[in-house]
C-alpha positions as CSV (number, residue, x, y, z in Angstrom):
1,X,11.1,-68.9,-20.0
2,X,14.7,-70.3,-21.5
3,X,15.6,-73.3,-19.0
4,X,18.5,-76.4,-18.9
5,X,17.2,-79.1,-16.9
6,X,17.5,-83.2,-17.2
7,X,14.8,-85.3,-15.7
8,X,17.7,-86.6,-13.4
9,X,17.7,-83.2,-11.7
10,X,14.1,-83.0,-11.7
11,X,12.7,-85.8,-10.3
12,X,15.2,-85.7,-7.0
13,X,13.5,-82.0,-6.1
14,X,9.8,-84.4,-5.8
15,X,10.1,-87.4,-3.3
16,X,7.4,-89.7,-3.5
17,X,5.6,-88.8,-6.9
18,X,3.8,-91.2,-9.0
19,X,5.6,-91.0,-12.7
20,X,3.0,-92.0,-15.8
21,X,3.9,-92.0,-19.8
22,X,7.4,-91.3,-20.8
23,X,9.7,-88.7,-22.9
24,X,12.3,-88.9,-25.2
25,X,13.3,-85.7,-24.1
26,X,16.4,-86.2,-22.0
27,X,16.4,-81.8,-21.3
28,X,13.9,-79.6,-20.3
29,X,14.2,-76.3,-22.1
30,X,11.5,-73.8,-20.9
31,X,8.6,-73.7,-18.4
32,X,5.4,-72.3,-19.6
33,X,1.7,-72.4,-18.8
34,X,-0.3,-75.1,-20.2
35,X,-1.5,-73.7,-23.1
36,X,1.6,-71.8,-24.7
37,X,3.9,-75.2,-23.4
38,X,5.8,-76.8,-26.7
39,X,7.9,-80.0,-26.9
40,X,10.6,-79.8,-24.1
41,X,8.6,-77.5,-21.8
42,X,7.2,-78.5,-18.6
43,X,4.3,-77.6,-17.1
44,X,1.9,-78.0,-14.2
45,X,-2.0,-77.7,-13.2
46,X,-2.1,-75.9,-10.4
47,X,-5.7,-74.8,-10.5
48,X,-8.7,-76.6,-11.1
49,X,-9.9,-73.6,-13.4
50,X,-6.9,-74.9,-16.0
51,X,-7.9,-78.4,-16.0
52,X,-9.4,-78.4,-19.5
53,X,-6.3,-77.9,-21.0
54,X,-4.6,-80.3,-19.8
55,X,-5.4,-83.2,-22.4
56,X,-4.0,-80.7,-24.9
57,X,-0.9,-79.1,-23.5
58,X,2.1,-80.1,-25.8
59,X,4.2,-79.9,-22.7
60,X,6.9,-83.0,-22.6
61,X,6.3,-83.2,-19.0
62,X,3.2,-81.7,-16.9
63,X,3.1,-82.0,-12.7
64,X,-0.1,-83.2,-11.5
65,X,-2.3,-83.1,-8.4
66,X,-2.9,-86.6,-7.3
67,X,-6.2,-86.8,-8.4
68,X,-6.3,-86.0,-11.9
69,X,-7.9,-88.6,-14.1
70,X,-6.4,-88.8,-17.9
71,X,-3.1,-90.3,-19.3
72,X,-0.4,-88.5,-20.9
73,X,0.2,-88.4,-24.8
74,X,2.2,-90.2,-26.4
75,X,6.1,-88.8,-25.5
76,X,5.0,-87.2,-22.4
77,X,5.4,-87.2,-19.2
78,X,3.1,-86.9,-16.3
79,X,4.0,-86.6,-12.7
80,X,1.2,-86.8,-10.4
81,X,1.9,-85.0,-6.6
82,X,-0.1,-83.5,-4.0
83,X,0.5,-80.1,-4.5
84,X,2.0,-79.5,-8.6
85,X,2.6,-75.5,-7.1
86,X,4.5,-76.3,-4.4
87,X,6.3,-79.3,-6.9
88,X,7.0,-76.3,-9.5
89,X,8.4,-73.5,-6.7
90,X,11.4,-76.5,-5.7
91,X,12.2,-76.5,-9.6
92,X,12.1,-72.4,-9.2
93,X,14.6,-72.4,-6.4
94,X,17.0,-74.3,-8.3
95,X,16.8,-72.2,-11.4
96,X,16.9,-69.2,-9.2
97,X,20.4,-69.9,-8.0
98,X,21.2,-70.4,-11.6
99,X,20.0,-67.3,-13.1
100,X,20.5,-65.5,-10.3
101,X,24.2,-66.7,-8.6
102,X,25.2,-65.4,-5.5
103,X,27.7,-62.6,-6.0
104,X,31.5,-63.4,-4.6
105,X,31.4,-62.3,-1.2
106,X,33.6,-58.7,-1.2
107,X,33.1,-55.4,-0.9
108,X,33.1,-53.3,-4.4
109,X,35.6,-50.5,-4.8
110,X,32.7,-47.9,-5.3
111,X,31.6,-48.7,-1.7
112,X,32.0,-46.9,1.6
113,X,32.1,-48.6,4.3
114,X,32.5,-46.8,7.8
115,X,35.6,-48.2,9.4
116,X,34.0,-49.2,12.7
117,X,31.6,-51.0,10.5
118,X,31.8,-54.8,11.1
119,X,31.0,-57.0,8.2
120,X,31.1,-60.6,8.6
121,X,32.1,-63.7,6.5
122,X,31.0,-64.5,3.4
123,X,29.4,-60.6,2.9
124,X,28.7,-58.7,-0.6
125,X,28.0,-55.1,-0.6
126,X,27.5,-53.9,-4.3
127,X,28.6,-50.4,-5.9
128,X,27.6,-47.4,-4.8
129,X,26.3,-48.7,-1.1
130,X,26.9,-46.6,1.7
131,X,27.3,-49.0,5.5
132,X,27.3,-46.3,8.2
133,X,29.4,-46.3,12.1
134,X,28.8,-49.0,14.2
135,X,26.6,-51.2,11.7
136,X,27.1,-54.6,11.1
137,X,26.3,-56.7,8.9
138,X,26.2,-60.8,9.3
139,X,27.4,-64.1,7.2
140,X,26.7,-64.4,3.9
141,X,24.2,-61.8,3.2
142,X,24.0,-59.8,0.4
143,X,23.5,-55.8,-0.3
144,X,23.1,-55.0,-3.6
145,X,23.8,-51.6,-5.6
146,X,22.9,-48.1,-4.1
147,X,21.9,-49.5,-1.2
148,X,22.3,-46.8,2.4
149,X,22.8,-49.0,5.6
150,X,22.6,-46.4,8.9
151,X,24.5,-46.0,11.7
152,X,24.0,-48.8,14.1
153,X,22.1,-50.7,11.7
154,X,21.9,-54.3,12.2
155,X,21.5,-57.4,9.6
156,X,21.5,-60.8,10.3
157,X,22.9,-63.4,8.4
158,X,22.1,-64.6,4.7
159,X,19.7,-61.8,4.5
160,X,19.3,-60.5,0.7
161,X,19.0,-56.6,0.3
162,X,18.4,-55.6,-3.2
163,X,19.6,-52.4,-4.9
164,X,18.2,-49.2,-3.7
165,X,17.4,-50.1,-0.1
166,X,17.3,-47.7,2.3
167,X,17.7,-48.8,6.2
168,X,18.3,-45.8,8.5
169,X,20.2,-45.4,11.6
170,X,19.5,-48.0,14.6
171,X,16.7,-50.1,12.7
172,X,17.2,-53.8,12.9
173,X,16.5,-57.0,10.6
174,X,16.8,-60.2,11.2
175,X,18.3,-63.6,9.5
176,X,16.9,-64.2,6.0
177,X,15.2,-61.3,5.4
178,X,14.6,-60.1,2.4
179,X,13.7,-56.6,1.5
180,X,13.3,-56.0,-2.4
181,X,14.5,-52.9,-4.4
182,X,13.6,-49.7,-3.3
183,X,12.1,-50.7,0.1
184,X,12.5,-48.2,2.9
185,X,13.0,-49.1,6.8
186,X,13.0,-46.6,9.5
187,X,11.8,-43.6,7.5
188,X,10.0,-41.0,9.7
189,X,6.6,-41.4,10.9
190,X,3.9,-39.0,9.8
191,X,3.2,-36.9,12.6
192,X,2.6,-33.4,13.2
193,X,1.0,-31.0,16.0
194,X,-1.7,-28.5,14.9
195,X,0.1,-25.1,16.2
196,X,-2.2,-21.4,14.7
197,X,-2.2,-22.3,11.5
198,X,1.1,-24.3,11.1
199,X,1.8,-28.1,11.7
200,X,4.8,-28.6,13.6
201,X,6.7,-31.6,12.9
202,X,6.8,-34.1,16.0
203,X,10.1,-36.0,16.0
204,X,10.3,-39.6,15.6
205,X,13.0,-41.3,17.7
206,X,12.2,-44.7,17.3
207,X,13.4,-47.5,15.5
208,X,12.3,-50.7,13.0
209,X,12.7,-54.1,13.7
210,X,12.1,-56.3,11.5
211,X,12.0,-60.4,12.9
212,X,13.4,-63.4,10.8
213,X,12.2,-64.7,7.8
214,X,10.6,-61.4,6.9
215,X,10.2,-60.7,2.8
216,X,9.2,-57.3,2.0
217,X,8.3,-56.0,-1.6
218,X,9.7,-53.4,-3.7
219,X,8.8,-49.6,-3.0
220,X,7.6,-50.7,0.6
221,X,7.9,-48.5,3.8
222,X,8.1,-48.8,6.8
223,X,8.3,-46.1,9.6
224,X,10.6,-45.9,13.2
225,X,8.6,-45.1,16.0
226,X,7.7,-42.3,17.8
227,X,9.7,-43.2,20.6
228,X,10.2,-47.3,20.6
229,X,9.5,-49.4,18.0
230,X,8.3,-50.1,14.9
231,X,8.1,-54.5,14.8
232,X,7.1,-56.7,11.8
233,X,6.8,-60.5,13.1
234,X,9.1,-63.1,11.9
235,X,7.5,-65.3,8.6
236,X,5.3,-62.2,7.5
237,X,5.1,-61.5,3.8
238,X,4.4,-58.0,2.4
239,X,3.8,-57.1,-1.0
240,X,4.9,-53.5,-3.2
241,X,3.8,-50.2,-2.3
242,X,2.7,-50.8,1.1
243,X,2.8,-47.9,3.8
244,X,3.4,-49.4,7.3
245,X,3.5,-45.9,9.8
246,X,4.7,-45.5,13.2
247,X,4.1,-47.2,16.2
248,X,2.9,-50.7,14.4
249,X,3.1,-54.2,15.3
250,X,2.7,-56.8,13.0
251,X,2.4,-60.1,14.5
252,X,4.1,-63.5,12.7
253,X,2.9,-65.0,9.9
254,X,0.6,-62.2,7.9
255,X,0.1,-61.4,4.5
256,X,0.1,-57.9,3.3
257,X,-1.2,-57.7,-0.1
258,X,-0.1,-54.5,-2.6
259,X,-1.2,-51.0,-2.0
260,X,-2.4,-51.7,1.6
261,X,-1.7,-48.1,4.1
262,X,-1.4,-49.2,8.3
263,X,-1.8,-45.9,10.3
264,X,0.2,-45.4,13.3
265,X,-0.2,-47.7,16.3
266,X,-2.2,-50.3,14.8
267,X,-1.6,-54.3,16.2
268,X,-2.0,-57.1,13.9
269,X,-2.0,-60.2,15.7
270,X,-0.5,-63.6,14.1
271,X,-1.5,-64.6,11.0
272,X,-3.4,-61.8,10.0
273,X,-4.3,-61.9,6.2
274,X,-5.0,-58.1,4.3
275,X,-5.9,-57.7,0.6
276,X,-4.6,-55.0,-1.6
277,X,-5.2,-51.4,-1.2
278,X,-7.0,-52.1,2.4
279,X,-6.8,-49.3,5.0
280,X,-7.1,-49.2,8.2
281,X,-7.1,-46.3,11.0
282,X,-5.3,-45.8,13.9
283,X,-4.4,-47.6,17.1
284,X,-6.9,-50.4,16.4
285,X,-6.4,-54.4,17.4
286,X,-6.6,-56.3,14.3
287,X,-7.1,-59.8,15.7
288,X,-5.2,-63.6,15.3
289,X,-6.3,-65.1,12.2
290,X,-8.8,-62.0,10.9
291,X,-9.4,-61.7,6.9
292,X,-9.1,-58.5,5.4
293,X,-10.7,-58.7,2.0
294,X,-9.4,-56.3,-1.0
295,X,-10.0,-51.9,-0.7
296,X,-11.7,-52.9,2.9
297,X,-12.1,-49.9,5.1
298,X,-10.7,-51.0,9.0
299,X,-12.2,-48.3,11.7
300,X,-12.8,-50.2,14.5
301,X,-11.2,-53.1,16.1
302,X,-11.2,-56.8,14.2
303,X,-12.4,-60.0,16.5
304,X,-9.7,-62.6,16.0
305,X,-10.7,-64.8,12.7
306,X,-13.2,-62.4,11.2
307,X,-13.2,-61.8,7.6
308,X,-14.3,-58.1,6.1
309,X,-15.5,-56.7,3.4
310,X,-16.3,-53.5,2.3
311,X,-15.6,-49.8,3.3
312,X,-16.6,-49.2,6.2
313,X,-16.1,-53.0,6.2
314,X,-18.4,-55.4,7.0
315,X,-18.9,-59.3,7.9
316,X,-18.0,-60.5,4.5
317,X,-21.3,-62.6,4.0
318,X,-23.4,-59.6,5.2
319,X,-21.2,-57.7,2.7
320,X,-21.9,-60.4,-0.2
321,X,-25.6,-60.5,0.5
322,X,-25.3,-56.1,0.6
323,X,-23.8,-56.2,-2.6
324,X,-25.9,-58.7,-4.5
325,X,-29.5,-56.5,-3.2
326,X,-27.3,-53.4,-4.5
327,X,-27.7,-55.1,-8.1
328,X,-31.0,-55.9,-7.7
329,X,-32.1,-52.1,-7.3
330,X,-32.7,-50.9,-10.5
331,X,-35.1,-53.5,-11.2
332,X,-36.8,-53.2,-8.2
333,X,-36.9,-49.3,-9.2
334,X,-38.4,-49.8,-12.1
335,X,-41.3,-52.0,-10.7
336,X,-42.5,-49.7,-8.3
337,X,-42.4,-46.9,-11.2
338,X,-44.4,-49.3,-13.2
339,X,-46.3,-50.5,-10.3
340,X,-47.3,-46.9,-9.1
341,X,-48.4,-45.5,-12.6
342,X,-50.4,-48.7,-12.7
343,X,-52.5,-47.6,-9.9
């Protein structure tokens, strides 16, 4: 990764480090891992597991936990901190407004915007985007290309919408949200009434909100409700291609993890935690806190702090002592054969 960065600008983003060696390097140039980093990179050890390579980096400067025992090269530069990751993502957020500038605030000429639309200060909207009747839209947030923004929609302020986004009518999103390229909000829940032979489409008249400080990942959906709404809880974090259908709740603070399908009606209290391609079944209570390991099956209700494993999921140390008999079955197979033609 191609980078411009003096230590001067560095060492500001890091209060209270402890600094060790020293560089002639007077710019940074790139940021790599530790063992593809050349002269003028920095790098940082930000797992244990990496540790090894850390006497042999060629980095110019490397961030540090606190604890690491070893002294830099000669020409380098160490700088020890609690947490090196955390370090690394303030160094991230400044690049990221380089790379990445803010567009002029303005509305491009490919655009419609609905003229009872009311767009604040400080507002982009990008070619191709469609902003409905009655939506608004609030300071300084961004909608990128090809985005559709429904009737009645409402978006807070310095919210970042990336190109492709579809919010339908009435659904609402907070301040700072950010919902990544090709997300869709308010899409119609997946419901249907068994009718002869036919299924009969049960209309969805609900809506999405979506709280503050929401970030949602690209390819995500989200359904309205049936008839009130669909809420995901301020500070929660979802990943790409998750399905999210009607009726949910997620609580504040969760993690939602790639590939992960919510059926209708389910309620994830705070700080719920889900890994990739989990599932879970309808109108359950997932409770505060609760750990839902990677392809888990979820068909009952979750007791707040749990952590499961497995489909149907299980306490995950039952799971890990299931799992580790599983692999001792073959042998254990092959001494009763050999056991039984002994005899």
């Amino acid at each position: 990764m191609n980078v411009s960065l003096t230590l001067e600008e560095i060492l500001p983003l890091l209060p209270g480090v402890a600094v060790n060696g020293g560089t002639s390097v007077t710019e940074i140039k790139g940021i790599s891992s530790l063992d593809t980093a050349r002269a003028e990179d920095l790098s940082f050890l930000g797992n244990s597991k990496y540790k090894s390579q850390v006497p042999l980096t060629l980095a110019s400067v490397v961030l540090l936990p606190e604890g690491y025992v070893g002294e830099p090269k000669e020409n380098q530069l160490f700088i020890r901190m609690k947490e090196p990751s955390r370090g690394l993502a303030e160094i991230c957020r400044l690049l990221e407004k380089r790379i990445y500038p803010a567009p002029a605030p303005g509305i491009h000429e490919t655009a419609y915007v609905h003229p009872d639309a009311r767009i604040a200060d400080g507002v982009f909207i990008g070619a191709f985007s469609f902003v409905g009747s009655q939506a608004t839209i609030g300071p300084n947030s961004e909608i990128g290309s090809h985005c559709h923004l429904g009737d009645h929609v409402r978006i807070g302020e310095s919210c970042r919408i990336h190109p492709g986004v579809k919010i339908l009518s009435r659904c609402l999103i907070g301040s700072r949200v950010i919902l990544n390229a090709g997300v869709v909000i308010g899409s119609e829940g997946y419901g249907f009434e068994q009718v002869g032979e036919s299924h009969e489409k049960v209309p969805h008249l609900g809506v999405v909100v979506v709280e503050e400080d929401v970030e949602i990942g690209a390819n995500s959906c989200i359904d309205r409700a049936r008839f009130d709404e669909t809420r995901i809880g301020a500070g929660t974090k979802i990943d790409n291609l998750v399905q999210i259908g009607h009726n949910v709740k997620i609580g504040k603070g969760c993690l939602i993890v790639a590939q992960v399908g919510i059926s209708g009606s389910v309620e994830f209290e705070d700080h719920v935690v889900v890994g990739g391609q989990a599932g879970f079944a309808g109108h359950l209570k997932i409770g505060k806190g609760a750990k839902i390991a990677g392809q888990a099956g979820i068909t009952k209700d979750v007791e707040p702090g749990a952590f499961l494993k497995g489909n149907p999921a299980l306490p995950f140390q039952l799971a890990q002592r299931i799992s580790v008999l599983q692999r001792k079955l073959p042998e254990l197979f092959n001494r009763f054969a050999e056991e039984s033609g002994n005899k």
